[in-house]
One Martini backbone bead per residue (centre of mass of N, CA, C, O) as a GRO file, in nm:
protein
  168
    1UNK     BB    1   0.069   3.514   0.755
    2UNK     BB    2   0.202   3.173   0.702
    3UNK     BB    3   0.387   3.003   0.521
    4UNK     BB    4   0.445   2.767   0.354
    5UNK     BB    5   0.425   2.385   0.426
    6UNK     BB    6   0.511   2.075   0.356
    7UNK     BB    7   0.265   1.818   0.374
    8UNK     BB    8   0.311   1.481   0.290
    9UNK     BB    9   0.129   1.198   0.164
   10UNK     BB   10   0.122   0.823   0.036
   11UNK     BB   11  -0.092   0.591  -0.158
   12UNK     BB   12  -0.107   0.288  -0.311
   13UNK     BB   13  -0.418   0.166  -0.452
   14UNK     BB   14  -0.357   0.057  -0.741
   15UNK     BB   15  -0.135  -0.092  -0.936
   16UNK     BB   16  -0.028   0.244  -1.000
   17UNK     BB   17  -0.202   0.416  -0.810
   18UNK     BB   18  -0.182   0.723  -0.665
   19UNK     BB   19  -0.283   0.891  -0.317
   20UNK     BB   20  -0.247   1.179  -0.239
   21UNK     BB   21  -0.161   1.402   0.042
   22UNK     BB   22  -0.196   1.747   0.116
   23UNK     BB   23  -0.154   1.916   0.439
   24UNK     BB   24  -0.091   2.167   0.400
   25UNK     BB   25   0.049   2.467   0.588
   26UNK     BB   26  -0.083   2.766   0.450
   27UNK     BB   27  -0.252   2.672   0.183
   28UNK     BB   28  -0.401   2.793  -0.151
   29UNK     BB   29  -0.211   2.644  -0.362
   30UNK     BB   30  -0.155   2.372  -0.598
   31UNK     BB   31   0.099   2.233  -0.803
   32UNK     BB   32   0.148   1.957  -1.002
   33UNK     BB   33   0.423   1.728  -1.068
   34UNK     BB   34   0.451   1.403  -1.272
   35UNK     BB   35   0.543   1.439  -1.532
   36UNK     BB   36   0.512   1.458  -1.896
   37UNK     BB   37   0.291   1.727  -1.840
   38UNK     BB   38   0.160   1.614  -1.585
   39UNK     BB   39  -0.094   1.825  -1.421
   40UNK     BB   40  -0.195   1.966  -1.123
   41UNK     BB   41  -0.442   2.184  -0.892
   42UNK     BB   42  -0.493   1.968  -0.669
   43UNK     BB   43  -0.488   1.858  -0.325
   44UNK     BB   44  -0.582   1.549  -0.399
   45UNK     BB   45  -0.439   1.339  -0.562
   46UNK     BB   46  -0.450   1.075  -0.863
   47UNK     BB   47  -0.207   0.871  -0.995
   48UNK     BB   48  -0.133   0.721  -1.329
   49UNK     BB   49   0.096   0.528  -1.352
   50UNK     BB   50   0.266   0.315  -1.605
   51UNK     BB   51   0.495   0.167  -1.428
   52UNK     BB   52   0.724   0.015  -1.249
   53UNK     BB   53   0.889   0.250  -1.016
   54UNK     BB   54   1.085   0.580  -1.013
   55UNK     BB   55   0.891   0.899  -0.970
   56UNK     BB   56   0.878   1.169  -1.008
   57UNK     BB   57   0.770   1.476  -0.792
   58UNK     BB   58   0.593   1.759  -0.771
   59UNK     BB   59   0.546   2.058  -0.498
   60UNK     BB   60   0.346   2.323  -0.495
   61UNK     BB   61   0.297   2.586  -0.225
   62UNK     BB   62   0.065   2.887  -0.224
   63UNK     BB   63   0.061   3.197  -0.084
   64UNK     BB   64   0.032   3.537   0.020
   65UNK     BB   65   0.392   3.490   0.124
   66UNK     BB   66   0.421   3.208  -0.047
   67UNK     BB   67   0.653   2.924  -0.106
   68UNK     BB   68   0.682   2.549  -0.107
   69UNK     BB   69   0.905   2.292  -0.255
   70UNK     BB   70   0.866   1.934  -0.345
   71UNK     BB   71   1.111   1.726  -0.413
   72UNK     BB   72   1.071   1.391  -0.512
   73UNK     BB   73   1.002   1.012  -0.491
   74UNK     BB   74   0.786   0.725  -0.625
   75UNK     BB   75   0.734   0.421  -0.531
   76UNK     BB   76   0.623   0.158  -0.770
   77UNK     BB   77   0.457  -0.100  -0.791
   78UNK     BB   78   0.410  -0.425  -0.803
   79UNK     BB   79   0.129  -0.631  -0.663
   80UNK     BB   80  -0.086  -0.819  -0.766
   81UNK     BB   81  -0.412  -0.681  -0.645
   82UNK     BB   82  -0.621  -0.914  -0.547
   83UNK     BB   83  -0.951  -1.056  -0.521
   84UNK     BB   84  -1.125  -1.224  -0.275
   85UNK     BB   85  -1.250  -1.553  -0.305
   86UNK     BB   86  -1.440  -1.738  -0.147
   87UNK     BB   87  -1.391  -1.999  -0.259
   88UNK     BB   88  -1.068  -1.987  -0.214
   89UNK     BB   89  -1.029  -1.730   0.010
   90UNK     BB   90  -0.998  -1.657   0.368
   91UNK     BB   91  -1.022  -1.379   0.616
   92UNK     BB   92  -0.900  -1.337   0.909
   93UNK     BB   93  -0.959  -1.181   1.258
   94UNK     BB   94  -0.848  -1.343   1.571
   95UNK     BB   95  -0.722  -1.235   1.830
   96UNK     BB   96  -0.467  -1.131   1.622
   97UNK     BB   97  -0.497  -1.387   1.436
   98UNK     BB   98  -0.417  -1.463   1.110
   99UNK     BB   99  -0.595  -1.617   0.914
  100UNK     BB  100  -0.578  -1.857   0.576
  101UNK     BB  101  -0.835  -2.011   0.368
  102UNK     BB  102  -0.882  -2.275   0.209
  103UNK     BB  103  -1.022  -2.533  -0.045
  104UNK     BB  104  -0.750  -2.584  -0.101
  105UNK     BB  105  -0.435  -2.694  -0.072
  106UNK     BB  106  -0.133  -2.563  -0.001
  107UNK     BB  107   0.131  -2.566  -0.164
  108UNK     BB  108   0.408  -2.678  -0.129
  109UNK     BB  109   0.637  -2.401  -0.019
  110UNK     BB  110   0.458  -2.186   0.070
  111UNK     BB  111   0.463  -1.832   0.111
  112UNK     BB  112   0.409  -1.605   0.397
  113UNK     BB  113   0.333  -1.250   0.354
  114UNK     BB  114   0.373  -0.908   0.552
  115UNK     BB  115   0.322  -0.598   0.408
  116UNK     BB  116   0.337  -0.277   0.385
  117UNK     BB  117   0.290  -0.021   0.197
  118UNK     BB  118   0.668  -0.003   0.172
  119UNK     BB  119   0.748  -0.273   0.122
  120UNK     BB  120   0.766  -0.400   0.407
  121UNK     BB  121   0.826  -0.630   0.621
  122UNK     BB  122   0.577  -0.746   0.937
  123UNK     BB  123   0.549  -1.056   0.871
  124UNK     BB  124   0.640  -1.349   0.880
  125UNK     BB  125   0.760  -1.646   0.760
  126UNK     BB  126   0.532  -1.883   0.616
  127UNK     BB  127   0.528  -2.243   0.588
  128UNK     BB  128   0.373  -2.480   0.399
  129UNK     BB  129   0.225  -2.777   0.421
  130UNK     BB  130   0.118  -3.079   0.358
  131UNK     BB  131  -0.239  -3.031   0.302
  132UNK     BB  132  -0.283  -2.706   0.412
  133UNK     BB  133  -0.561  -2.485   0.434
  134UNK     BB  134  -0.432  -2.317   0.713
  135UNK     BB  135  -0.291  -1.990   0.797
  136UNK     BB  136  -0.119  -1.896   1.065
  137UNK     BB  137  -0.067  -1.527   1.205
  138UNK     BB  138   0.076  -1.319   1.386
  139UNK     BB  139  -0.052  -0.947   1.488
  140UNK     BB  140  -0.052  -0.773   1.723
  141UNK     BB  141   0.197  -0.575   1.640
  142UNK     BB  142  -0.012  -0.448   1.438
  143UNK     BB  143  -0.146  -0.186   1.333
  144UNK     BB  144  -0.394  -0.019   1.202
  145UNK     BB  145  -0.436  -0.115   0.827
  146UNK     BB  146  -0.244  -0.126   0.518
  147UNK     BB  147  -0.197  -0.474   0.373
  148UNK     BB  148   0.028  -0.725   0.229
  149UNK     BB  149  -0.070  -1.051   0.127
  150UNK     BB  150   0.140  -1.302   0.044
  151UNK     BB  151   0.151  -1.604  -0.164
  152UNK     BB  152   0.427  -1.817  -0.215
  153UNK     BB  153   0.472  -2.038  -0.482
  154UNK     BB  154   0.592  -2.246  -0.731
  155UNK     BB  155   0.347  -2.142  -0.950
  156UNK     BB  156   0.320  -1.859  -0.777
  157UNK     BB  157   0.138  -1.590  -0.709
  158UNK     BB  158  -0.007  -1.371  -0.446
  159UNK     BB  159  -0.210  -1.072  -0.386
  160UNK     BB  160  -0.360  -0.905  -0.084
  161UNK     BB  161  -0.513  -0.719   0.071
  162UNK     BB  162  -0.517  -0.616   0.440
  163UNK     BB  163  -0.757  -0.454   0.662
  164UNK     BB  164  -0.684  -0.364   0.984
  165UNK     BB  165  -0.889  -0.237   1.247
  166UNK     BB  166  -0.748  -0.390   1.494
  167UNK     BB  167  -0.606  -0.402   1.830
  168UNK     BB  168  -0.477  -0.651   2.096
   0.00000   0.00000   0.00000
């Protein structure tokens, strides 16, 4: 029998909550602490943190040979993650160009960026023009996952999920 090793991902699923994966070979119990008295002994939990922020997580995996524990910390975001109502904008991936269709034309000034789970920009930043419907970006470049479409304009923001599901 071999020692476990930690093996994390996780990804933001909504507003504040995370889901884990621990992918950990050969553990045989996980244990799972996320401040404040709050632990699991799930293998792949979701945590429901209070709000965005900076926050530690450990995690130790043992089984009958030993443990390995891994101090991190998980950076959780405002998302403002809406769902898209068809009647006010639609989104297609039509080889390779990212759609975005609006039934009101977009306010001048508004910018549209495309970021990664880690909240990295992947997108370039579109600029919409006076009375324009819909705004169209190039992302053959990205590969399938998901990400997270802002729409910033001078009266609010919106972002909202979207999963791209092949490569061109």
């Amino acid at each position: 029998m071999e020692c476990p090793v930690i093996t994390l991902t996780c990804v933001q699923t909504n507003a504040y909550v995370v889901q884990f994966n621990n992918s950990s070979t050969p553990g045989s119990t996980s244990f799972w602490d996320f401040g404040g008295g709050v632990t699991s002994t799930e293998d792949n939990p979701s945590h429901d943190f209070a709000s965005s922020n900076t926050w530690p997580v450990q995690l130790i995996v043992s089984n009958g040979c030993g443990s390995d524990t891994l101090d991190t910390t998980v950076v959780v975001v405002e998302t403002g993650i809406a769902e898209i109502e068809a009647s006010n904008l639609s989104i297609s991936d039509q080889g390779g160009i990212l759609n975005l269709q609006s039934n009101s034309p977009f306010e001048t000034g508004t910018i549209l960026t495309i970021s990664n789970l880690s909240g990295q920009l992947v997108g370039g930043r579109i600029h919409a023009s006076n009375n324009q419907h819909c705004l169209r970006v190039p992302t053959q470049q990205l590969a399938p996952g998901i990400y997270f479409i802002t729409l910033q304009s001078p009266s609010g923001q919106l972002t909202v999920k979207w999963f791209k599901t092949t490569n061109y």
